[in-house]
MARRO-340142 format. One record per residue (C-alpha): y, z negated, x negated. Coordinates in pm, whole numbers, plus 50000, padded with zeros to 5 digits. Example, Ala and Ser with C-alpha at 12.3 -4.5 7.8 and 13.67 -1.06 7.14 Angstrom:
// MARRO-340142
<<49550; 49220; 48770>>
<<49894; 49286; 48633>>
END
This chain:
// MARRO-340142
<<17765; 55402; 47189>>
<<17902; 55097; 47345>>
<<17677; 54895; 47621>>
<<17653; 54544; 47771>>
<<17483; 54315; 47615>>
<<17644; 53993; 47620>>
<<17437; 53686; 47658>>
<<17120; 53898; 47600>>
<<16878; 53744; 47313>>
<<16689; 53963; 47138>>
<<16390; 53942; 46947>>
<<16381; 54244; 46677>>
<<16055; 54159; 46437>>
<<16081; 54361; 46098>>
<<16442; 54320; 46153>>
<<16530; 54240; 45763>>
<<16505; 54637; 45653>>
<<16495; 55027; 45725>>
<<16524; 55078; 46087>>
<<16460; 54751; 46189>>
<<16804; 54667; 46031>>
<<16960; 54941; 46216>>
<<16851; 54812; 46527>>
<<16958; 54473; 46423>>
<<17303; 54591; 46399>>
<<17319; 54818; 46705>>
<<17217; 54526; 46934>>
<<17441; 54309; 46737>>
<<17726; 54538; 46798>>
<<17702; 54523; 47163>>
<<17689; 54111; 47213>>
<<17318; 54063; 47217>>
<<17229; 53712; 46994>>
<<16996; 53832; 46726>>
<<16662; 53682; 46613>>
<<16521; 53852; 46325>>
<<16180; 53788; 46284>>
<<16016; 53935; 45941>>
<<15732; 53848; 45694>>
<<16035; 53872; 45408>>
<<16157; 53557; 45478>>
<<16429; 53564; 45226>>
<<16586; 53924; 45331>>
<<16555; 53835; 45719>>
<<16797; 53525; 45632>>
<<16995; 53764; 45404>>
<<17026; 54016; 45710>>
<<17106; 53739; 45932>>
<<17381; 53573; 45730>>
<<17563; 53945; 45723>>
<<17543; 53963; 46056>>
<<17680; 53620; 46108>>
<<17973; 53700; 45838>>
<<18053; 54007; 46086>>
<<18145; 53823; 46371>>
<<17811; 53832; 46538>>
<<17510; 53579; 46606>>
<<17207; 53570; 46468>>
<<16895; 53349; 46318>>
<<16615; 53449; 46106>>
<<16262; 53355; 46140>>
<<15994; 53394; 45864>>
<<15692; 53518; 46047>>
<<15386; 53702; 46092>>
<<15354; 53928; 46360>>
<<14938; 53978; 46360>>
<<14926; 53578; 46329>>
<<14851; 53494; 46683>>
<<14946; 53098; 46615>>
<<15270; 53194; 46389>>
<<15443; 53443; 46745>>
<<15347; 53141; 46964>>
<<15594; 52948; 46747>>
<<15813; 53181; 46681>>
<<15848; 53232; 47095>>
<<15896; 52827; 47130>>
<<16160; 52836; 46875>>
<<16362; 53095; 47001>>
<<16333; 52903; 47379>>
<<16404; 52590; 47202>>
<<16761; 52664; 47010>>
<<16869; 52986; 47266>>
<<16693; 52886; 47605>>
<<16574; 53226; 47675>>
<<16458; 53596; 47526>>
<<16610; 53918; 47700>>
<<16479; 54168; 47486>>
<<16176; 54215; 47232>>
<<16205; 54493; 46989>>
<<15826; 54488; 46825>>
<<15931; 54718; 46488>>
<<15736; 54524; 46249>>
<<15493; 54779; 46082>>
<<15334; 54934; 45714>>
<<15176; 55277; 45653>>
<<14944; 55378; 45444>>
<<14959; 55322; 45038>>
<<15127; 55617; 44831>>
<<14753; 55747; 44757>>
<<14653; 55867; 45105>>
<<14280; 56004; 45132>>
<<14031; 56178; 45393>>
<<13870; 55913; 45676>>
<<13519; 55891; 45462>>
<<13701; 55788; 45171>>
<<13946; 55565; 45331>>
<<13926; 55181; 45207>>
<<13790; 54919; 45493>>
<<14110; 54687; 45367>>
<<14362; 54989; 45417>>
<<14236; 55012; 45763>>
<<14241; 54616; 45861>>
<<14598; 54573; 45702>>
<<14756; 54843; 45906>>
<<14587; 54795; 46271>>
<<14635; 54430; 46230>>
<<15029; 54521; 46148>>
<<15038; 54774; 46361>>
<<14890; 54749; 46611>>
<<14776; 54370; 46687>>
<<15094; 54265; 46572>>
<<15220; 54439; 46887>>
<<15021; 54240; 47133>>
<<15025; 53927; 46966>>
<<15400; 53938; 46975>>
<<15412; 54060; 47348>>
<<15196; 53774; 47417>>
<<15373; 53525; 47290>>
<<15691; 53672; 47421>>
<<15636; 53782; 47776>>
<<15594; 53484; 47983>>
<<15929; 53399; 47842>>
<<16077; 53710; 47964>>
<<15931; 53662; 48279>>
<<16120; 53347; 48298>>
<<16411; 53553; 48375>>
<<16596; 53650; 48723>>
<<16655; 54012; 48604>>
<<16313; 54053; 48395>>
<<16352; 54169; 48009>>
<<16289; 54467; 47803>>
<<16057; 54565; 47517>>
<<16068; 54815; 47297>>
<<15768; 54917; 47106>>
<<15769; 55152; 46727>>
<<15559; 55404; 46795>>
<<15514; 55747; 46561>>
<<15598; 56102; 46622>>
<<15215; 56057; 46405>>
<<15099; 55850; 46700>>
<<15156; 56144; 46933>>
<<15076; 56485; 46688>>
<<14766; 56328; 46462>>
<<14848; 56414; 46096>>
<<14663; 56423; 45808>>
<<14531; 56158; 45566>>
<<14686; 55800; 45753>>
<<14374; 55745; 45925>>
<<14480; 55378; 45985>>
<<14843; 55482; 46078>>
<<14740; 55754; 46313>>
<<14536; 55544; 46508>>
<<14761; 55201; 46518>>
<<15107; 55434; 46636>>
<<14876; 55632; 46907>>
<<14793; 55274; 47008>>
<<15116; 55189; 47037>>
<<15196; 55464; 47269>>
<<14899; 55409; 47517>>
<<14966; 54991; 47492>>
<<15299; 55093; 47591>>
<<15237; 55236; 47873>>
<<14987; 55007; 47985>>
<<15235; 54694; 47948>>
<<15463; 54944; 48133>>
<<15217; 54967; 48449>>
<<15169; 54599; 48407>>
<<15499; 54472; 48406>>
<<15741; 54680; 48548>>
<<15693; 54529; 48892>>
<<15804; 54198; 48720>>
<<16113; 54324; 48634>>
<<15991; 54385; 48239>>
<<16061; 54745; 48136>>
<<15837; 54877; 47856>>
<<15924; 55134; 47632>>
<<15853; 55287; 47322>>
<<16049; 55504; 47036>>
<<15831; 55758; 46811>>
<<16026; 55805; 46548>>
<<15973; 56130; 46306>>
<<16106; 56187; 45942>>
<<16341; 55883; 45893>>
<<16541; 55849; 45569>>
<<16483; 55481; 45450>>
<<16482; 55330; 45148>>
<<16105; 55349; 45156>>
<<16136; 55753; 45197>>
<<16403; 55819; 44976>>
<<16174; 55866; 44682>>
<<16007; 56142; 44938>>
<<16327; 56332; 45022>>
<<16521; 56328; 44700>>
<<16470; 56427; 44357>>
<<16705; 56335; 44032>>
<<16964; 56560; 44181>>
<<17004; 56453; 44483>>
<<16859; 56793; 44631>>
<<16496; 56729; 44862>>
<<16191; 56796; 44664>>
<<15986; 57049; 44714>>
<<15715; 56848; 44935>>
<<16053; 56712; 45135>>
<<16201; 57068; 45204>>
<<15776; 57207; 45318>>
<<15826; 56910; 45541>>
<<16159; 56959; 45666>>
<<16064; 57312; 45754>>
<<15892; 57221; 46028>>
<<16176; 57032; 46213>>
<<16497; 57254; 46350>>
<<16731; 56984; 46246>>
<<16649; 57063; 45945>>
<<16655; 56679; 45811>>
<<16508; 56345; 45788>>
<<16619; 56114; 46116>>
<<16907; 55860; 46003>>
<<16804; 55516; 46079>>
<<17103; 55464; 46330>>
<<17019; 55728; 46568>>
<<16642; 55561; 46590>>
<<16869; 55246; 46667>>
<<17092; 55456; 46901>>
<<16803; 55524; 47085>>
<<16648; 55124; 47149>>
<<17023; 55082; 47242>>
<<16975; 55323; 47518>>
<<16620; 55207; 47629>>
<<16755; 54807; 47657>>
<<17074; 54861; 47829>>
<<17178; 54815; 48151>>
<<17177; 55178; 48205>>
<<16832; 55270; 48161>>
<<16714; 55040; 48443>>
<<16508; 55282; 48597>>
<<16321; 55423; 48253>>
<<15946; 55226; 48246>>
<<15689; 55345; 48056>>
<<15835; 55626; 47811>>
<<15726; 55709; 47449>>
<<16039; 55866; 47358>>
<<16023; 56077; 47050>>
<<16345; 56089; 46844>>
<<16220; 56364; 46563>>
<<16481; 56636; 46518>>
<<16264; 56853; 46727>>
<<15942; 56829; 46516>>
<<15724; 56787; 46850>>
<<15875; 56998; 47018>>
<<15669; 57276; 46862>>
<<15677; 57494; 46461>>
<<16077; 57645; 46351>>
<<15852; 57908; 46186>>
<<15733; 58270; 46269>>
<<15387; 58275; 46170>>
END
């Protein structure tokens, strides 16, 4: 997929792994300057320094995104060394530890470190961003990471669930707010995606899914995990020129999995 956007800076926090990488690259491919912003300091200026190496341009900045103070400065800098933001992709976000439990036995510090991730880290970024985007003739974009778990509650992520169904309503709301300032506000709800993170999920010592992977993968016709390029495909879409009239969508990209059971019960 090849779109416009030359001149365009873009903001993509998380941006140093898994799909925020993708994205990095997708936007990168089609002219927009990159700023990866990412609490991995070190792999944000590694990711940076291959996209620089590929012909494209890009800066990392070590950051914060539920630190209020840190986004502020992280907005001045940008405005500082590039003159303006275009886009904000706010992809910075953690799930739940590996030993996921009912709501009544769910830790207090599970809960803070994923809302204020989550979820807080997509306002305080917005916040800090916005009025910079609003700075410009032809308005901005942001994209928000939602969940396919933000929009069909699952099991044993209390935290999660409730940050990514957050996500979706904020979106909307900063949709309502904004679009008559020329800011569209989207969102992507990713399902299943095959990261690094998930790979330990999908695969066993063969290669072949594991037996929790293929129970999973039963209940999406595609039959597999997402690829982290087509959840970058898809924020492609949502900033370019040609989704000008698309405000205020949580757009699942899931194989199907919303859509409804492959199974005959």
């Amino acid at each position: 997929m090849k779109v416009d956007l030359n001149e365009q800076v873009a903001i993509v926090t998380g941006g140093a792994h898994g799909i925020g990488r993708a994205i990095v690259q997708a936007l990168s491919d089609n002219g927009a300057h990159i700023v990866i912003v990412d609490i991995d300091g070190e792999a944000g200026e590694k990711a940076a320094n291959q996209i620089i190496e590929g012909g494209g341009a890009c800066m990392s900045l070590a950051g914060d995104v539920s630190d209020a103070e840190q986004m502020e400065a992280v907005a001045e800098q940008v405005m500082d060394r590039l003159g303006r933001i275009n886009i904000l992709i706010n992809n910075a976000g953690i799930n739940t530890r590996s030993d996921r439990v009912p709501i009544h036995q769910y830790s207090i510090e599970d809960w803070n470190r994923i809302v204020q991730v989550d979820l807080t880290g997509v306002f305080v970024t917005s916040r800090a961003v916005i009025p910079e985007l609003l700075k410009n003739p032809d308005g901005g974009r942001i994209v928000n990471t939602s969940s396919i778990a933000g929009l069909v509650p699952l099991r044993l992520q209390t935290a999660y669930i409730a940050a990514k169904a957050g996500v979706a309503n904020l979106t909307k709301s900063m949709a309502i707010e904004l679009g008559s300032e020329g800011v569209l506000v989207n969102a992507v709800a990713p399902g299943s995606t095959l990261t690094r993170g998930t790979e330990a999920l999908f695969y066993g010592p063969n290669g072949a899914y594991t037996e929790n992977a293929a129970s999973l993968l039963s209940h999406i016709p595609l039959g597999r995990p997402g690829k982290v390029e087509e959840i970058a495909h898809t924020v492609l879409f949502l900033v370019s020129p040609e989704a000008s009239y698309i405000n205020g969508v949580v757009l699942p990209v899931d194989g199907g999995w919303t859509a409804g059971y492959v199974r005959d019960w």
